[in-house]
N, C-alpha and C positions, 0 to 999 in steps of 0.2 A: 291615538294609539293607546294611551293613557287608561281610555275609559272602556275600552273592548277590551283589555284585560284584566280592570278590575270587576267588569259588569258580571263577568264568572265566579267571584264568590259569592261566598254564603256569610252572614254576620251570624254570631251566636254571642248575644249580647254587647259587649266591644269586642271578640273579635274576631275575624277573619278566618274561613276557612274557603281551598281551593283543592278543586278535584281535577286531574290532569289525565288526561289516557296517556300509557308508556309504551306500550305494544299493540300492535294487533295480532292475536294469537295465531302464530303459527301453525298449531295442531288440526285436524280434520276428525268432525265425526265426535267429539267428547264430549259427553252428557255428563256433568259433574254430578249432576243430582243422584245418578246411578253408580257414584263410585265411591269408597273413601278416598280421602286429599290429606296430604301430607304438605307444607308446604317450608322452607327452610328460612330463616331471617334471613336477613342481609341481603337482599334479593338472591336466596337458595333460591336451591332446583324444586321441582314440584314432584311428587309421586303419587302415582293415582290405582286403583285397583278396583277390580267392579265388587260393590259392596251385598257380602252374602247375606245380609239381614233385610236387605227389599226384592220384592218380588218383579223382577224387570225383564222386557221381552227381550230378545236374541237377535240381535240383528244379523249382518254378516259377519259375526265373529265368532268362536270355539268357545264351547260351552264350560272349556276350563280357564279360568281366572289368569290373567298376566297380570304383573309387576311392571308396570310402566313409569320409567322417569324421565321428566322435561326439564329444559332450561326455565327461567321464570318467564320469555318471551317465546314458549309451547314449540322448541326446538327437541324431538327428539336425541336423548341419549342411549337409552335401553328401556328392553323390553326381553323380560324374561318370565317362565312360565310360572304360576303359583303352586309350589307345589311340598312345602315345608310339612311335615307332620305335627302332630301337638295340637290339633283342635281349630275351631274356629279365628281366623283374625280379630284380637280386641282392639290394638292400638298400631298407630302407625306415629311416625314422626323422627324429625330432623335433630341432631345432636349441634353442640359446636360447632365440631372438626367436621359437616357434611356427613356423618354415617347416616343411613338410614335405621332405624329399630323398626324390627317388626314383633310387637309381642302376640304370642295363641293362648289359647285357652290355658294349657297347661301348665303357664308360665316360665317356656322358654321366649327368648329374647332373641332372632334372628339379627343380624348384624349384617347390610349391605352398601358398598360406595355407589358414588353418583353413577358408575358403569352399569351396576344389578348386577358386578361379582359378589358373591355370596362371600362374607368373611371369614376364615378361621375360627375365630374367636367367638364361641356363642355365651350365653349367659344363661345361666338357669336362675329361677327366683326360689330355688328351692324342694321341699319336699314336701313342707303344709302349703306351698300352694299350688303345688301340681294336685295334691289329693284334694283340693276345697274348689280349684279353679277359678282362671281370673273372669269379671266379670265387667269390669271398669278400668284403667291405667291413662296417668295423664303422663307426658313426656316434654320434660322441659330441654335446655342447652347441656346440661350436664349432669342428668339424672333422669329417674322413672320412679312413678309411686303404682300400686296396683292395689287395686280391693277386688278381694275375693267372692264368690258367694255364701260364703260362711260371717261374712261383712269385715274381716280382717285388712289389715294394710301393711305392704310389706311394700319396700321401698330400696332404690341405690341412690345415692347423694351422690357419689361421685363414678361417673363411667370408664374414667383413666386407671382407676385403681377398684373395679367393681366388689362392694361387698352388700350382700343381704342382709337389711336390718328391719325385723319384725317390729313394726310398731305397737304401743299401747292399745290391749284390745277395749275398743268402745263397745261392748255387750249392749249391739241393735239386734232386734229382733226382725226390723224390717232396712231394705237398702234403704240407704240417705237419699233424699231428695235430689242432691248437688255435692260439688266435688270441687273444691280448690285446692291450690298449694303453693305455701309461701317460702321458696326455694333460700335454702340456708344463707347466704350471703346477704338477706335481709333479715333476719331473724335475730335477734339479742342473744340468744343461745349460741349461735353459730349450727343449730340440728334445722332440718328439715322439718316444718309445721304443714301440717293437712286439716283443713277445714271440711266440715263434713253437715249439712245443713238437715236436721231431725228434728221435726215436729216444730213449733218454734221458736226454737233455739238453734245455735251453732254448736258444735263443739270442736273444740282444737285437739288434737293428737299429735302427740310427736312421740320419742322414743323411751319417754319415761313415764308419762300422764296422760290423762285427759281432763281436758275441762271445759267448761259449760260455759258459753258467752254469748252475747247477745239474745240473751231472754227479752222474750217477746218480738223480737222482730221481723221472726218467719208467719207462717213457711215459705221458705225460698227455693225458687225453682233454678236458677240462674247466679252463679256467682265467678267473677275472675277478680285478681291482681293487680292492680295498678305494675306499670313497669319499673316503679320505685320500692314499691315494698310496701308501701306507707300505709295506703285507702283500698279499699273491697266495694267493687259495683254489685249491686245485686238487685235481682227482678223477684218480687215477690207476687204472693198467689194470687191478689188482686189488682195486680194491672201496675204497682208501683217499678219507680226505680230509686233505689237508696243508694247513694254514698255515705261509706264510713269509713273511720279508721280501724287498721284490722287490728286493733286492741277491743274495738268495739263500743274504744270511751266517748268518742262524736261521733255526728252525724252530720256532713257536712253540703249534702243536699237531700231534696225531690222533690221527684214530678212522677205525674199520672202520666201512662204510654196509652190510656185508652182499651189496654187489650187486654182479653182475660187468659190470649194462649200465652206461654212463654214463647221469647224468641231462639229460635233454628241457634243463634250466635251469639254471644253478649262478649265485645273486646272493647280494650282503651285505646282511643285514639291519642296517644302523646301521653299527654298527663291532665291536660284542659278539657276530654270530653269524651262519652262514653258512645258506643256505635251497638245497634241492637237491630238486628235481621231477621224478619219473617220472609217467607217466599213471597216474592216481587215488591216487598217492602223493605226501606233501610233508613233506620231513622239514628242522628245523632242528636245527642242532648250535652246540653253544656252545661257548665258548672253553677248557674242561676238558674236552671228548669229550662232556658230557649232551647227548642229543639229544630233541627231539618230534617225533611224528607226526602229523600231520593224512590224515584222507581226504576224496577228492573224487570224486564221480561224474564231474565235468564236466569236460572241460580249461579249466587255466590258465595264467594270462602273467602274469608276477611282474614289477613295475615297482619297481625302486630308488629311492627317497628318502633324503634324508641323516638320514633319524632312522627311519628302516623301510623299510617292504617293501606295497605296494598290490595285494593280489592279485585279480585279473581272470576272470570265469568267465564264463559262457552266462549265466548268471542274474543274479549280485550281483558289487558293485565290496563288497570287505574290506580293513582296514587292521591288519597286523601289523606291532606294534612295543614295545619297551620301555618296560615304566610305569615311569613320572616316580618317580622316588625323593620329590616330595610328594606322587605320589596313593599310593604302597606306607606311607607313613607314615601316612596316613588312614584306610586302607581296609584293612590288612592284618591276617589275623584275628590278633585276642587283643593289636593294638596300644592302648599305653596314652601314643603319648607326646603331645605339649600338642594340636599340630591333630587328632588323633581325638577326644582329648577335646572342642575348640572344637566338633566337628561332633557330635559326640554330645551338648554341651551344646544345641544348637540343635534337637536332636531332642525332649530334655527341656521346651525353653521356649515350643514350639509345642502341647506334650500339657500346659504349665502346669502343670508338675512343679516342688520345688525343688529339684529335684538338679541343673539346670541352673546353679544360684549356686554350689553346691559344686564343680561343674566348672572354673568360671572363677575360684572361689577358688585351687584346687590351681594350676592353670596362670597365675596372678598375674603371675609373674617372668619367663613363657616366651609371655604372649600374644602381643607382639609378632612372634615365631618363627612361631606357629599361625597369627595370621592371614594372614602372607606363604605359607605354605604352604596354604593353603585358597585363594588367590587364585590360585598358580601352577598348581595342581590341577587348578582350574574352566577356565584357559588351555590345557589338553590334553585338557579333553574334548570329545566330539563331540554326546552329548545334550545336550538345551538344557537337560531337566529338572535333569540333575546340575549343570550351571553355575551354573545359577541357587539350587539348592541351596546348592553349594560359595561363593557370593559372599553368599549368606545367610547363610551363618556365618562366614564376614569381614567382613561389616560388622555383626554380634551383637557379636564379638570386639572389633573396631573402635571401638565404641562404650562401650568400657571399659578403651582403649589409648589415652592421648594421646602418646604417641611418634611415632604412627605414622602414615607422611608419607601424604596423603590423594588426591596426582596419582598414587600405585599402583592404590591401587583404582579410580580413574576410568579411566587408562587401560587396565585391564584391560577393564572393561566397556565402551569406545571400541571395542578388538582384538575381543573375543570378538563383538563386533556385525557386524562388518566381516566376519570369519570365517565368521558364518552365514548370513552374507546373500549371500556368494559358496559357499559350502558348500549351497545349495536346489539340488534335482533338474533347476530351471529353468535355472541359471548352469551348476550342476554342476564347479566347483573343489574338489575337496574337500583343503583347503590344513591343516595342521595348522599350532600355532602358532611352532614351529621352524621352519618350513618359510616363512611369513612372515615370519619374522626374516630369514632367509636371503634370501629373493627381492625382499624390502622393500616399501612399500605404494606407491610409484612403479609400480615396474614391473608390480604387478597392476592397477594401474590402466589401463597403457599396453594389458597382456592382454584387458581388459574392453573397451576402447574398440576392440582388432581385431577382439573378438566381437559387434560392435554393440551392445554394453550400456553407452550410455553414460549414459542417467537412473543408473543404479547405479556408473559410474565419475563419475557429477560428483557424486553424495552422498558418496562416499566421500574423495574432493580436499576439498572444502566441509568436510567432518568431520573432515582433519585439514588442512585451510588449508595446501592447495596450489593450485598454477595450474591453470585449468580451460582456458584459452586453447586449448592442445590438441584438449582433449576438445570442447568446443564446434566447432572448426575441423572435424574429420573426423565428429562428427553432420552438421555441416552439409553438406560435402560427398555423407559417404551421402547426404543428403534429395535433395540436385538429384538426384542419381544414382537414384532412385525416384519421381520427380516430373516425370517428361517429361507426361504429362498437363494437371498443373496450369500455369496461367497466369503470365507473367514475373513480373508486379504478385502477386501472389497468394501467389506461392512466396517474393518478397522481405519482403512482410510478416512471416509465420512466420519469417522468418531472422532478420530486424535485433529480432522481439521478444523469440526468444531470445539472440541474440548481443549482446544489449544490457546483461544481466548480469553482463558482464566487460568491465571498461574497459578500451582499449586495445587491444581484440583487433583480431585481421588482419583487415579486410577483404578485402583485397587477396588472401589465402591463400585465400579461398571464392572472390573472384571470377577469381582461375585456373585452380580446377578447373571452372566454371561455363562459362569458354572452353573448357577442354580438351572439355566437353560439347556443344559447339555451341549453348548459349545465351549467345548474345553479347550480345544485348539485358539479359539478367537481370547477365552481367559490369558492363557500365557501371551499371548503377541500384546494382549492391552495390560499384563503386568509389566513390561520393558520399557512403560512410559513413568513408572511408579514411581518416582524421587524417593519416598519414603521405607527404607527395609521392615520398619515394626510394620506395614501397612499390606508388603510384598510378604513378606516369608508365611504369619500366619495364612495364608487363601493359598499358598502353594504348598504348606501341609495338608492342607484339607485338598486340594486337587491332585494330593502323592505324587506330588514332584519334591519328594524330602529331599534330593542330592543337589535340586536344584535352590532350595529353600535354605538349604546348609553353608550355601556356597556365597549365598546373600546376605546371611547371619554374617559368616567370617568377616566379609569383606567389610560390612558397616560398621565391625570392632565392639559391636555389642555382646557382652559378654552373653548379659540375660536372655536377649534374642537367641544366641549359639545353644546355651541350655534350652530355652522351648523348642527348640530344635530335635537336640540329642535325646531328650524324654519322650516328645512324639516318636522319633523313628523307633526307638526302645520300646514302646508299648508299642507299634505295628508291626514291627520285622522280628524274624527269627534272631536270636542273638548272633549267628555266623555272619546275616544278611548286616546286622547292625555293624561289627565288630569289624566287615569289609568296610560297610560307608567310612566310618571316621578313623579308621587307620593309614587314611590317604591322606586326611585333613588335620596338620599336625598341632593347629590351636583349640580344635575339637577335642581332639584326642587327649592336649592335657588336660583341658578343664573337664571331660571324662575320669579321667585316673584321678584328679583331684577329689570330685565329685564321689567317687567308689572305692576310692582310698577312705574315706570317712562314714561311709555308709553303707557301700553294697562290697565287700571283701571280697567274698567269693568271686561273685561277676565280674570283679577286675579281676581275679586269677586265673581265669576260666579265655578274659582276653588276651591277655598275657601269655597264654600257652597259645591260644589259636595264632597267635603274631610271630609265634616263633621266638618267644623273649621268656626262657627260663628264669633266666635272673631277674625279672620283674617280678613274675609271679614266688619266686624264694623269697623278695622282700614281704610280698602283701603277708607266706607265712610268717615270716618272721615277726611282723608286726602284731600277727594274731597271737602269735607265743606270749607277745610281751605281754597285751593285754589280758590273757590269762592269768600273767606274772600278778595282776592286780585284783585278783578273786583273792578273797579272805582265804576260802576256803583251800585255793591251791598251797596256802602256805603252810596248811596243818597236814600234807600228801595224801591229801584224798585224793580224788581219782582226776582231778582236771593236773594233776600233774601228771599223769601221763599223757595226754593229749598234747599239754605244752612240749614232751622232750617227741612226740610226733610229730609237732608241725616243726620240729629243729631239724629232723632226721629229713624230712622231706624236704625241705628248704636245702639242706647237703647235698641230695640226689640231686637236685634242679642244678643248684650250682655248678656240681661235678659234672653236667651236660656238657658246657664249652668249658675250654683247656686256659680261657683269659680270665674264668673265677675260682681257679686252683685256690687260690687265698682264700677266698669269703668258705670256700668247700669246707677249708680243713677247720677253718675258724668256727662254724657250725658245729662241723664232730666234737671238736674239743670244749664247747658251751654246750650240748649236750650231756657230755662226760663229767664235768662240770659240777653241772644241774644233779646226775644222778649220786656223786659223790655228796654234791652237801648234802642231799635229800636223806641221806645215808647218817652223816651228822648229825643231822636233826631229828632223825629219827634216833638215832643213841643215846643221845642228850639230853635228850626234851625241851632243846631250846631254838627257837625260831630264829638264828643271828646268822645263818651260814647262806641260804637258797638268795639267788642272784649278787653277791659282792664279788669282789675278784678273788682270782689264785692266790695274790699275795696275801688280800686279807684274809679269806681262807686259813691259808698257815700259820698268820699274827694270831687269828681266833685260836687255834686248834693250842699254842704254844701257851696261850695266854688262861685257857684251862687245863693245860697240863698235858695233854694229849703228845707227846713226842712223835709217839708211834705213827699216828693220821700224817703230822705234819711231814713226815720223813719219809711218808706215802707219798703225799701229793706232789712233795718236791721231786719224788723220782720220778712218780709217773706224766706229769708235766713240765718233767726239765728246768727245774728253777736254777738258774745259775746257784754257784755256794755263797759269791758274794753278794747275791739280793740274799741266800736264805739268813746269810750273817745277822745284817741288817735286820730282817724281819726278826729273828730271835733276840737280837740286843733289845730293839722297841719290845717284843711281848716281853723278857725278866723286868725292866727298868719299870715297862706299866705296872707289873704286878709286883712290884720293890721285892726283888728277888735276887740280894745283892750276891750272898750265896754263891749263887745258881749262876749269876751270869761269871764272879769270878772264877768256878771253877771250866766254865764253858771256853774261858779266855785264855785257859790252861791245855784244852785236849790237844791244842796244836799250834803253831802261829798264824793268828788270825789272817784270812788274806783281805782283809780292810784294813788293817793295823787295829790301833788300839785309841785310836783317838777316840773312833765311832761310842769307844766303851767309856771317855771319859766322858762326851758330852752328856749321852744318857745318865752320869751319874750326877754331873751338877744337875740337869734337866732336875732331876728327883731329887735335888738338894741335899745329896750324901757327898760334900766336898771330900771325907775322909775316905769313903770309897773310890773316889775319882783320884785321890793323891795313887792310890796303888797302881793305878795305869799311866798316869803323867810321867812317872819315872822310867816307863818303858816305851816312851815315844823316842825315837831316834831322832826327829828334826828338832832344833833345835829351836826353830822358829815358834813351831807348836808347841812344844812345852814352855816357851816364854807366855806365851798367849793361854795357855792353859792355869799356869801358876796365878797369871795376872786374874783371871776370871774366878779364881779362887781368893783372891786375896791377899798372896803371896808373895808382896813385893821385891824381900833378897832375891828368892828362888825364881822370881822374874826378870831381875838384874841379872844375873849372874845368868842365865840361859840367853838373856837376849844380847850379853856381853859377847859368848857363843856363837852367833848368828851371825854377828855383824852385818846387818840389814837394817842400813837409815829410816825406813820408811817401816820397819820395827820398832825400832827405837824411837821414833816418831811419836806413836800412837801408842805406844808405852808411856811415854811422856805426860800425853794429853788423858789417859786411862789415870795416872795417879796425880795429877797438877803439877804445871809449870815449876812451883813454887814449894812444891814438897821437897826432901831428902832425892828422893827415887825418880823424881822429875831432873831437881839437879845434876841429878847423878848420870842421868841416861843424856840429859843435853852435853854432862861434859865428854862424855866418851863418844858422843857424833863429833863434837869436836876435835877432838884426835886423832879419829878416823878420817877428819877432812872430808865430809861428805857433801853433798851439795846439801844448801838450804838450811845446813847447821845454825844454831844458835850462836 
């Protein structure tokens, strides 16, 4: 068995290479030679289009061009008609994410998925190269470069975030020979390099220079990229093939091909050897000059992989590429080391031989070796039958290795399940197991779920416990998108039964696209599974269910939710229409008034009367008075003082509407009347101290410059009791030490404060002699003790507090002159007398 599997390679010096057919193509009728091919890595879809630059008969098909896409094992997907404007097709090809590019003459960039829906999103390469037109464009994973016929190069480095960048113009006169490009990510700049093979030399362009390299080594017909970055294949004009470094500082092989045509294809197989295609020839050479030939009836399209080469025919999709250094140790004739033997022991132990014990006797010390190599074996191969084989004889081996860690082996048989079950005719990936390492089982998952395979992308998440949130999201989506037929209620059931499998998942994400569908009835039923309000209210504004979006805000006590609320409905409805919504909804409503309390006045005024609520809307004026009150300018009675004693007067009227703000009414009139008195003030004066302070300071100001007349005004005309205006005159003579003035004041009548008010004010202003003239006409005896005292007075404090007889006088008389004084003595021995309590 041994020798019928390895008798199928090829050696290329020491080593090994194997050509495997993966499919037999599914398609009917496809003459590749007649088409452009586009083909995707990772075992991508293939796209094909009949090519307008050869002249080919018609068979039974329409004389106008389709866009045909297949699986990699010739499973149609779509087929749609060619019919983009912008000139002839120059390039075709596969991006990362599966888009298709298709670039025309004119240098627009058509954008299509695996379906042949045509994308939104197109790309222009500008305006010099619509006017020069493209003539050439290579299209890697995540970019495009294009030379024009004016021989310029304009290029996108990144297709996520597409920007046109005109390259360094290389001033040829005639087109380049050849066309490479060493995509940024291997480049020491981090920019995009373009090799361009003229005359013979190279020259390298990128976005700043160009420069001249590999002098002498053309003219080259033929140049690509190692999948590393590192080395550059090239076929030159007599029959050579070179390896270099793309610095151009070695040269690290050749060989003569024999041929003076260039070949149809020149790609790398892996990293060990380069594959070069004439029609029904296909020759590989290896890194020492060995080469193999292959013949072919049919034409082929060689597609690059990082661990081989997938070759494409009319009939079968093949996989050429390097065996695994553990399948060459297994399988390689006349190998005797531990995993040949592990696998030949398993051959023995199945035919119940005991030479199988002697196998795994000899390999004792190295099982553990054998069975890691029989597992990695079975991970590169494509028959199931040999997998299953090769994992037969690692867990034989297994089974008498306790070393040997046991999450190996499982995950292997986790990968190789995974592998086969996207490797069927049906899926049609034919993914090797490098090639998964590399692309990771995310993103074939993400691949599956754009090829609407998603029962096969949620087993695959589920199988190694990933998020299905995704995958369930855009099944679901597809389904409305194929479900116009079936009934709201009908289509919601099948959704929430599967989507109910994953907790947590969006609703809100199915019932968007569900709007964007025009079922808007099936939108709201599949918002009611929503857990989320930030996730619900946005898509039920946008669906104008504001009342009902309003009601989800409140309820989830999200303030800032309730505001994206209240601004949406505000910028769609009429202000009545607005001013009903959140009049019902009473935490709406404040954080509205809150909201237009500080920024939109009027509009809260405006709601405030539609509510029926005058006295709301008298506060907002009032509050606009105030801030008037804070214009420089209103303070020198320019003109924004009359608007302020406007918005008073109308705030009055609002008030005087209900009979329960008679107060706040009259209060209004009388701050208006107020207002236009000082303004009156201020304008006599010429002094700014009177506009906004109260009545009483008012009259303190008015007495305190002398004004009588004002002040004996305003006390009439706003009722100032006599004994505040008392008060208020003692404070204005005593501030202006107008002893004068206030004695004779203390004279017009008997003060109805008494006369104390007049001595405080006169210590206040440290005129003790002044203050003796009213201490003598206090009638209590208590306060003229305390008055005497505060002067200094001690007899005349005795002898009044003698008067009083009040222990709690005499007390603090006491403690005012010391214990220990004359007048302390004095006043403890007269409590003493008195018999009071707490006496000394």
């Amino acid at each position: 068995m041994a020798m019928s599997v390895a008798a199928e390679w090829q050696v290329l010096y020491n080593r090994f290479y194997r050509k495997q057919e993966i499919y037999t193509m599914c398609w009917q009728n496809i003459d590749l030679s007649r088409h452009k091919v586009a083909c995707g890595r990772f075992g991508g879809p293939i796209a094909i289009i009949r090519d307008d630059t050869k002249i080919v008969q018609l068979r039974a098909e329409s004389a106008r061009p389709r866009l045909m896409i297949f699986t990699a094992s010739g499973v149609l997907l779509a087929s749609v008609p060619w019919d983009r404007p912008g000139g002839r097709l120059i390039g075709l090809g596969w991006t990362n994410e599966e888009s298709l590019l298709c670039v025309v003459q004119d240098g627009t960039v058509f954008q299509y998925n695996i379906h042949g829906e045509l994308q939104e999103k197109q790309i222009s390469m500008g305006k010099e190269c619509w006017e020069q037109g493209v003539v050439e464009c290579i299209i890697w994973g995540n970019g495009l470069v294009c030379l024009t016929e004016a021989n310029v190069l304009f290029c996108i480095s990144d297709l996520v975030s597409p920007e046109v960048v005109k390259l360094a113009n290389p001033n040829l006169d005639e087109p380049p020979l050849c066309m490479a490009v060493i995509e940024p990510q291997y480049t020491v700049s981090g920019n995009l390099e373009v090799l361009l093979a003229v005359g013979s030399s190279v020259l390298l362009v990128d976005a700043e220079s160009v420069q001249e390299q590999g002098i002498g080594i053309g003219p080259l017909q033929k140049m690509t990229v190692s999948p590393s970055g590192n080395f550059l294949a090239c076929f030159t004009h007599d029959g050579r093939l070179l390896v270099v470094s793309t610095d151009f500082s070695k040269k690290l092989s050749e060989s003569n091909t024999q041929s003076a045509l260039p070949p149809e294809q020149l790609i790398w197989c892996g990293m060990d050897s380069v594959l070069l295609y004439w029609e029904e020839t296909l020759l590989m050479v290896g890194p020492y000059g060995d080469s193999v030939k292959y013949t072919y009836e049919e034409p082929l399209v060689l597609i690059p992989e990082c661990d081989g080469v997938r070759i494409l025919s009319n009939s079968y999709m093949e996989c050429l590429q390097r065996v695994p250094d553990s399948t060459v140790t297994i399988f390689k004739i006349g190998s005797t080391s531990p995993a040949a033997m592990l696998y030949d022991a398993l051959d023995h132990f199945d035919r119940r031989s005991a030479k199988a014990d002697e196998n795994l006797r000899l390999i004792q010390s190295s099982l553990a070796e054998a069975v890691e190599s029989c597992i990695d074996a079975a991970g590169h191969e494509f028959d199931i039958s040999q997998q299953r084989t090769l994992m037969r004889a690692a867990a034989y081996g297994r089974a008498f290795c306790r070393r040997f860690p046991r999450d190996r082996f499982r995950e292997m048989c986790k990968t190789l399940r995974v592998l086969n079950a996207v490797r069927h005719f049906e899926i049609g990936i034919p993914l090797s197991i490098q090639q998964l390492k590399v692309l990771t089982i995310p993103v074939l998952v993400a691949r599956l779920v754009n090829a609407y395979r998603h029962l096969l992308a949620l087993r695959i998440s589920d199988y190694f416990s990933l998020s299905q949130e995704t995958i369930l999201i855009h099944w679901a989506c597809a389904k409305i998108a194929v479900s116009s037929n079936i009934s709201d209620t009908t289509i919601l059931d099948i959704l929430v039964e599967k989507l109910k499998i994953c907790p947590g998942i969006s609703y809100a994400a199915v019932a968007a696209n569900a709007h964007r569908k025009g079922r808007r009835k099936l939108a709201a039923l599949l918002l009611d599974y929503e857990p989320q309000s930030s996730e619900q209210v946005p898509l039920l504004t946008s669906m104008g269910e504001e009342e009902r979006a309003l009601v989800k805000a409140i309820e989830s006590g999200d303030t800032d939710l309730v505001y994206f609320v209240i601004f949406h409905i505000w910028r769609q409805k009429s202000p009545l229409e607005f001013f009903r919504t959140i009049q019902a909804k009473p935490l709406a409503r404040d954080l509205f008034i809150a909201y237009a309390r500080q920024n939109e006045p009027e509009f809260l005024k405006n709601f405030y009367l539609s509510g029926g609520q005058p006295q709301g809307a008298a506060e907002v004026l009032l509050r606009e008075s105030w801030q008037h009150s804070q214009n420089a300018a209103a303070r020198q009675g320019s003109p924004f003082q009359g608007p302020r004693l406007r918005l008073i007067e109308q705030a009055q009227d609002l008030y005087a509407q209900t009979k329960e703000h008679a107060l706040e009414s009259k209060s209004c009139e009388e701050h208006a009347k107020l207002l236009r008195v000082q303004h009156e003030l201020e304008a006599a004066t010429g002094q700014l101290i009177f506009v906004d302070s109260s009545v009483s300071d008012t009259i303190c100001t008015c007495l305190v410059l002398g004004n009588n007349r004002a002040a004996q005004k305003i006390r009439i005309d706003f009722k100032v009791p006599e004994k505040r205006f008392y008060w208020l005159k003692i404070k204005a003579l005593s501030t202006t030490k107008n002893w004068e003035a206030l004695e004779k004041f203390s004279k017009e009548k008997k003060p109805p404060i008494g006369f104390k008010p007049f001595v405080d004010a006169c210590i206040e202003g440290g005129e003790n002699g002044e203050a003796l003239k009213y201490i003598v006409k206090l009638s209590d005896p208590q306060e003229r003790a305390e008055a005497y005292a505060n002067i200094g007075l001690e007899n005349e404090a005795r002898e009044a507090a003698s008067q009083a007889k009040d222990s709690e006088l005499l007390g603090r008389l006491r403690l005012t002159f010391g214990p220990n004084s004359a007048s302390g003595n004095f006043l403890g021995t007269l409590r003493g007398r008195l018999s009071l309590p707490g006496g000394p």
